[in-house]
N, C-alpha and C positions, 0 to 999 in steps of 0.2 A: 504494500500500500504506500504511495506517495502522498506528501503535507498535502498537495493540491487537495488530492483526494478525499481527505478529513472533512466534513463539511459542515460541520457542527461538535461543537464541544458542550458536552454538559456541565454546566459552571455554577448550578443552584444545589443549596443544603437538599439532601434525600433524608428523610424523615418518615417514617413509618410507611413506608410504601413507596412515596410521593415527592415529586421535585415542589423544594419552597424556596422563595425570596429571603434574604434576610428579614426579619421581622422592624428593623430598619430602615430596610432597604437599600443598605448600602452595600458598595460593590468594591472589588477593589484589583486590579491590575495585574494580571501574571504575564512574565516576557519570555522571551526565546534569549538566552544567554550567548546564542551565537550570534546574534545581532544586535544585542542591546533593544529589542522592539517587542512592542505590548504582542500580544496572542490574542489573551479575553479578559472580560470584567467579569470574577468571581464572587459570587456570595460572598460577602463580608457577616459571618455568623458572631455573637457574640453572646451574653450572658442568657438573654431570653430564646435563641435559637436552643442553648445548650438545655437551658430547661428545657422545652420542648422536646428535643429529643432525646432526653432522662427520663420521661415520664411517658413514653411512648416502648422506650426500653425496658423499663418498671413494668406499664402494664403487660407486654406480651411476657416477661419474665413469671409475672404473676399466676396468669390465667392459666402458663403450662400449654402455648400453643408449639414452644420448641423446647422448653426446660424439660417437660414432662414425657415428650415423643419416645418413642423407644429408639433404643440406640440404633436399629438398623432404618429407621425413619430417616431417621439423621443424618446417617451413610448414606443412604442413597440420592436427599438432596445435595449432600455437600460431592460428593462425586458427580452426579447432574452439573453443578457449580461450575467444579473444574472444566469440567467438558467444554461449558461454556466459554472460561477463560481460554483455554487452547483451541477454540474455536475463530475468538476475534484476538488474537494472539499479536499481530501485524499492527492492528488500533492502539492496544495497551502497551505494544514496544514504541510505537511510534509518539505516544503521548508522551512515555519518559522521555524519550529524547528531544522530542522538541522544548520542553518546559523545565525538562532538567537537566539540559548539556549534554547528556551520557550517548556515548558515539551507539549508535543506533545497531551495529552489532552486536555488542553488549547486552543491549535490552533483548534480542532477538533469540539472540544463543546463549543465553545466564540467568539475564533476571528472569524473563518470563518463562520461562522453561523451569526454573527453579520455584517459582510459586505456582504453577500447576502440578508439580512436585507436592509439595508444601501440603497443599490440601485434598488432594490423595493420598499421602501417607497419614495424614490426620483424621483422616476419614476413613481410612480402612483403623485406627486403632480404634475407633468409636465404641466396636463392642468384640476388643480384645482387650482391655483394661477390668483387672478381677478386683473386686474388693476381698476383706479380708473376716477371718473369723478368731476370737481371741483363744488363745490356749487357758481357756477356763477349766473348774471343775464340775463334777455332772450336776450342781446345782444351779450352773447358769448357764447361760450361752449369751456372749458378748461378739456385738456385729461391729466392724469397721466399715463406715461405707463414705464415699465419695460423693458430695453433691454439690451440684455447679455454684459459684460464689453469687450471682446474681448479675445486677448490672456491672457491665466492665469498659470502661472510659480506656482508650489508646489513642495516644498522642505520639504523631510519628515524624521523621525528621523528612529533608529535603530528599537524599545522596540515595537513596532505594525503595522510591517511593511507592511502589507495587509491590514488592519483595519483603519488606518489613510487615508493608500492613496484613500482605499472607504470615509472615512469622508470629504475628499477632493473634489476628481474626481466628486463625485454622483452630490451634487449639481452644481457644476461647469458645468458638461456635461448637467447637465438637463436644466440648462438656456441657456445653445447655446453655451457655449463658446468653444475653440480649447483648448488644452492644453500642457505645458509639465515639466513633473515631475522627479526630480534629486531623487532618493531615495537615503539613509544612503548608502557610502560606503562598512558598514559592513552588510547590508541583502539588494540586488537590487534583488534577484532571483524571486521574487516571484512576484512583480512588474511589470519587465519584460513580464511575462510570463501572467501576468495581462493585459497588452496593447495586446499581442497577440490575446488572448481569444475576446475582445474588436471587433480587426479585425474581427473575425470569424463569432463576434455575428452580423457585419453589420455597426461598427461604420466607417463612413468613412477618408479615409486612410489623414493624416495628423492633425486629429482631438485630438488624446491623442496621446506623444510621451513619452517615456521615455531614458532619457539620465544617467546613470551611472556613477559616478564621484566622485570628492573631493570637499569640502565643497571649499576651499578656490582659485578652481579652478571651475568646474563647477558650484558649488551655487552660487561663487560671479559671474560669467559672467551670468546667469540667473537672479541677483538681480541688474544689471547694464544693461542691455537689455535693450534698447529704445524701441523695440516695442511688450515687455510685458507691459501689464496693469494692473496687478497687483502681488502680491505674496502672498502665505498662508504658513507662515512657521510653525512648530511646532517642537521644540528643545530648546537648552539651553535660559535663558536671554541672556549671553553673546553676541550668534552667535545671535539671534531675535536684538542686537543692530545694528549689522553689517548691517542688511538688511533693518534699516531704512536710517543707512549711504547711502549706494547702491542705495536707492531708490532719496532721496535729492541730491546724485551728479551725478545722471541721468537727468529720464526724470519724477520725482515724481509721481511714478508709488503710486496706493492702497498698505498698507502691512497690513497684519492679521498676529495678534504673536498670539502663544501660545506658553508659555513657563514653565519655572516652578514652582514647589510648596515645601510648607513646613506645608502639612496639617496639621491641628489639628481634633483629637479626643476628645471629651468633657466627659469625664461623670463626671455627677452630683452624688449628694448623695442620688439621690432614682433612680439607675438604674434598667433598668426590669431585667429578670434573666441573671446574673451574667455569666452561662455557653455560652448564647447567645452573653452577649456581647463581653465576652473573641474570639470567633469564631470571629467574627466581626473585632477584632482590630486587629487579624493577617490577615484575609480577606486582609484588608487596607493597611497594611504594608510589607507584604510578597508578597501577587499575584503579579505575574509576575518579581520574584525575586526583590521584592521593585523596579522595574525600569520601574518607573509607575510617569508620573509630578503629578499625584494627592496622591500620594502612602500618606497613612497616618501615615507620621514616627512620629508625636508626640501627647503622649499619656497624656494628662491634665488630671488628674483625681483629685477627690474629696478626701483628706486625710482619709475619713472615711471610704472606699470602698479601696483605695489603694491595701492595702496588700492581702487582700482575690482575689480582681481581678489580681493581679501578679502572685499570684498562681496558680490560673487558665488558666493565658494567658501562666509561664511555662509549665507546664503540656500540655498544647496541644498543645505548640510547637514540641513537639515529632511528632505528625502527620502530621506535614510538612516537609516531608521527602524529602531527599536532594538526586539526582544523574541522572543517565542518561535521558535525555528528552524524548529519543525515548518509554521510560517505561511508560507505561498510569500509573502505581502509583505514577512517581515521583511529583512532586509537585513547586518541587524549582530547575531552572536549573540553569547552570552555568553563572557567569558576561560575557557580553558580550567580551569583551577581556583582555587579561593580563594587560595592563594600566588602563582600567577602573577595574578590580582585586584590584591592588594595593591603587587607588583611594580609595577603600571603607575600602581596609583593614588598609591604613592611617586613617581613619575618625575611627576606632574602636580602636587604637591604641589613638589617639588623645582625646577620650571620658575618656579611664581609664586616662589618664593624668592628665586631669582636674578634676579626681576626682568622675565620675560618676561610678558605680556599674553595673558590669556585671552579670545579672539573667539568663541568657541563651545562650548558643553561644560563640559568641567571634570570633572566625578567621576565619581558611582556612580549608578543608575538603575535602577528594579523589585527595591528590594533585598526589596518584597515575595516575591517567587517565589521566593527561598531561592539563585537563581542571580547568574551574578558578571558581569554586566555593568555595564559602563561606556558614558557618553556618547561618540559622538564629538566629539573634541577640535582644535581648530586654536589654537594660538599666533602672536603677533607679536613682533615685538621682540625676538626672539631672537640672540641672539647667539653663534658658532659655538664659543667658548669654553663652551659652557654642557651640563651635561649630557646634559639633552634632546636637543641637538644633536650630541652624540658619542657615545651609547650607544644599544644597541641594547635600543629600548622594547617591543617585538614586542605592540602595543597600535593603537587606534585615535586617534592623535596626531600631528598635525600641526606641522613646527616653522616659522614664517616668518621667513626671513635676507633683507635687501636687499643689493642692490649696485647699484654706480655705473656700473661699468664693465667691459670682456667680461672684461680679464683678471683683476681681482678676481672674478667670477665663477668663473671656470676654476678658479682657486689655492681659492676655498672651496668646491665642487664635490668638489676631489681631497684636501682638508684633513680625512684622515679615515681610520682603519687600515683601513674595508672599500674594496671594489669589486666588488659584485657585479652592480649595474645602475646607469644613469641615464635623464633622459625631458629632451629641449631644445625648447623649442617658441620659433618662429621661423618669418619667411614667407620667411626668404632660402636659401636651398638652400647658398648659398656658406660662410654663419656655421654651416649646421646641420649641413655634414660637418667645418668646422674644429672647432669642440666637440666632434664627435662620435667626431674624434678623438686631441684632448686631455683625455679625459676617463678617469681607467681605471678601466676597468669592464669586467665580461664581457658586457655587452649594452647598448645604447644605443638607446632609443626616439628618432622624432623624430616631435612633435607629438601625441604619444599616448605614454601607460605599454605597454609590452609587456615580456613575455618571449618572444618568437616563439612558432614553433609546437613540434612534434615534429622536424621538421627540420630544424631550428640549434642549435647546442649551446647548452648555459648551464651557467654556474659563474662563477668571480669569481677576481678581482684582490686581490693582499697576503694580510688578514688573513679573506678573504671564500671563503679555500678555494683549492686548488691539486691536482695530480694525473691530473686528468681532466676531462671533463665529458659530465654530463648532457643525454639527446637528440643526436640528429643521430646521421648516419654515423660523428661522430668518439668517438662513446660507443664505439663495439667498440675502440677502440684501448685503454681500461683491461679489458674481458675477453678479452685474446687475447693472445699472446704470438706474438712474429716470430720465425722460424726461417728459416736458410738452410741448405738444399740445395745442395752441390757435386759437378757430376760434374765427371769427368773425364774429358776423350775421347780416345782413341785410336784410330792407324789413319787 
């Protein structure tokens, strides 16, 4: 499907069935970051939106028209769902890209393919999850059972704007709950049009809403809702503090952060080939133009491989080619908007400052097109004291730290308020589980950047998120609530 082609964007809150106006009316601007230029005027949702669809939430939670369905109900609309989504597949990849930079490959062969995933496997666990029976004695018999938490408010970031909100929804819907979801001001399109599809596939109408909004408008009236029960945010530390605020001067509602990182990349001094791992550490650092919370901007390497591995990670930086999204070669699209532009290109300004060496990159690039792209960037000489290296750049930036030796390694590795991933490359299996686990992080690659799949959890360590996590079997654990059942026997 070509932009021509697109001919209509759905850009109003969906609310228990039905597309609404803000109750305002106010609207408000999404751009195409490849060009700096408007796309459409979205719903501007805000306090009274969010009530609205709390309480549309509430009632279908109530009555038990999807809390109470039998799990195989459940499975077979949310697989219906999916179908749908890999049906218009081409719309929903084409929607991230044009609204949120992301080279339209990307969306094509990852995201969207990854959240049709998503809620298939979530939908087939629906009624493979057992509850449990207590090791009592023949006087009682004690039930453990699982029931959905209720309403579930998700507030989701810009950088995977289909792909989270399946990380979200899938289990959340598959344990029974209602929901409703604020997505990033700056990509709600695809979302949108997500909840619609939802309708189509049979979810019933109040069960998933999506409201459009401002973080400091509709997120916080959704993280201040008395009758949410919980929140799954994924975005900044900063903003994930806000929503514990929110949560303690309400109704202390559940909150699941995920927030950010300052990965490390490890290599040791007997890395496998060289050419592999070079691919790897732009993998990490570059996919999805560094605007990624696990994105691996620092580069720890072994003083003895250094130089030979900088060469190589130059050198193919050439093949992450920088420009229009809509190009299935590009590779690296534009920063999300002109402030977050600036954002990064302070942080590269800020690097030579203190002293660090620029290998590759360095600025702004096609500032013809009006859009806000930056080069990719690899640094040397870095030093872990140093901005670049302890702040999260959410850009295409690379930071290079050597060390001597493992345990210097380790300590600069974990020298750092996140943990949300790391990547150790090493041919010894013995060094690569001892790193692997002294490192903390909620995921640990070895010999390759991952985040697993759909079925391992992820979320992070400290300051990189707490409460729950994302993916796996162990995602139902923040949308359910444990209840015990006591009988009592007699006779």
């Amino acid at each position: 499907m070509e932009a021509a082609a697109l001919r209509e964007f759905r850009t109003r809150a969906f609310v228990d069935g039905a597309f609404h106006d803000a109750a305002s009316g106010a609207t408000f601007a999404t751009e195409n970051p490849a060009t700096g230029r408007p796309l459409a005027e979205v719903a501007a949702g805000d306090h009274e939106d969010i009530d609205r669809a709390v309480r549309a939430a509430r009632r279908a939670f109530d009555d038990g028209r999807w809390s109470r369905r039998p799990p195989a109900e459940r499975k077979a609309v949310l697989l219906r769902f999916a179908d749908l989504l890999e049906a218009n597949l081409e719309e929903l990849a084409l929607l991230d890209s044009l609204e949120g930079g992301k080279p339209i490959t990307d969306c094509r062969e990852v995201d969207l393919p990854d959240t049709v995933r998503t809620f298939r496997w979530f939908a087939e666990a629906i009624d493979k999850m057992f509850d449990a029976v207590a090791p009592t004695g023949p006087e009682a018999l004690g039930l453990i059972v699982r029931e959905p938490i209720g309403v579930v408010g998700a507030v989701l970031p810009w950088n995977f704007p289909i792909l989270l909100a399946a990380w979200k929804a899938a289990p959340a819907l598959a344990a029974g709950n209602s929901m409703v979801v604020k997505p990033a001001e700056q990509t709600s399109l695809s979302t949108i049009r997500m909840a619609e599809l939802a309708a189509e596939a049979g979810l019933p109408d109040g069960v998933l809403n999506v409201v459009p909004g401002f973080g400091d408008t509709a997120g916080q009236a959704l993280g201040r809702h008395a009758e949410v029960d919980m929140v799954s945010f994924t975005g900044s530390t900063d903003v994930g503090r806000l929503f514990l605020r929110y949560s303690a001067e309400s109704n202390l509602k559940e909150v699941v952060l995920e927030c950010g990182g300052k990965s490390p990349q490890i290599v040791l001094a007997d890395p496998p080939d060289l050419d592999v791992v070079a691919e790897q550490v732009l993998f990490a650092g570059f996919m999805n133009q560094g605007e990624n919370c696990s994105c691996g901007s620092r580069l720890i390497v072994h003083g003895s491989v250094r130089e030979e591995l900088l060469e190589r990670v130059a050198a193919k930086t050439a093949e992450w080619r920088v420009g229009d999204p809509l190009d299935p070669a590009t590779r690296i699209g534009p920063m999300i908007e002109g402030p977050h532009l600036e954002r990064v290109l302070g942080y590269i300004d800020a690097g030579r400052a203190e002293g660090a060496r620029v290998v590759v990159g360095g600025g702004r690039v096609l500032e013809g097109s009006g859009g806000h792209f930056v080069a990719p960037t690899v640094f040397d000489g870095v030093e872990n004291s140093m901005r670049i290296a302890r702040e999260e750049i959410f850009g295409p930036v690379i930071s290079t730290i050597a060390f001597e030796d493992e345990d210097e390694a380790i300590a600069l590795a974990n020298d750092t308020s996140y943990g949300l991933a790391a990547s150790v490359y090493t041919r010894d299996i013995d060094r690569a589980i001892r790193f692997a686990r002294a490192v903390r992080a909620g995921t640990v690659g070895i010999n390759a950047y991952s985040e697993g799949d759909v079925t391992t959890p992820f979320g992070g360590f400290k300051e990189s998120g707490f409460g729950g996590r994302d993916k796996g079997l162990e995602s139902f654990d923040q949308y359910t609530e444990k209840k015990t059942i006591w009988f009592a026997l007699r006779g």
